[in-house]
N, C-alpha and C positions, 0 to 999 in steps of 0.2 A: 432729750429722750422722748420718745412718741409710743402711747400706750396702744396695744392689739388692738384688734376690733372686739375678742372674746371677753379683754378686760375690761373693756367700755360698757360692753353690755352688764358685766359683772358689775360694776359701780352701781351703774343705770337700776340697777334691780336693787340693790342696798338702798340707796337713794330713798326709789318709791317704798320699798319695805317702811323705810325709816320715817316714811311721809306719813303714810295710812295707819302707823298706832302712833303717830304725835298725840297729847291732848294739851290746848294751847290753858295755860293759868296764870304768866304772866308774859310784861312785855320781852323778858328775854327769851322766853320759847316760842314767841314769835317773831323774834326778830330769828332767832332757830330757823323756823318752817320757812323764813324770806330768804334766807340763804341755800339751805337745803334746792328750796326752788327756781332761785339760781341756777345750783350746779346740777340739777335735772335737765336745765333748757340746755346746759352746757356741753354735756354730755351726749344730749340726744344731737346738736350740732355736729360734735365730735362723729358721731355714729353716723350721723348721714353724709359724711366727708367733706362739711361743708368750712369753706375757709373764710368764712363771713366773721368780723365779730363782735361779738355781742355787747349792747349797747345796753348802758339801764339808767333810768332816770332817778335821781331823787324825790324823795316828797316835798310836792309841794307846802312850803311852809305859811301856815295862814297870816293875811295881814292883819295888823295889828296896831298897835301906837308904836311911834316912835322911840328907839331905845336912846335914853337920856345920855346927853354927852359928859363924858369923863373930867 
């Protein structure tokens, strides 16, 4: 199933609605605002017809000590 273009844009605006009164207080409402802003890039992809797609990296995890073996 393939959404309009009228829907997309409808998303697109819930989206940033959704973005612009976050207030971030913990790590889950930012991990929130990291997905949300996800599906903004994703969307606006959608909207400019573009069949690329989207690539996202994880965080890089700092080094550290070695974890002790079991």
């Amino acid at each position: 199933m393939s959404l309009s273009k009228r829907s997309i844009e409808m998303l697109l605006d819930l989206v940033e609605i959704k973005l612009s009164y976050m207030d971030i207080s913990d790590r889950e409402d930012a991990r929130d605002m990291q997905i949300l802003e996800r599906c903004r890039e994703e969307l606006r992809a959608l909207d400019h017809g573009s069949d690329t797609i989207l690539t996202f990296q994880r965080p890089v995890r700092r080094p550290g000590r070695p974890r002790a073996a079991v």
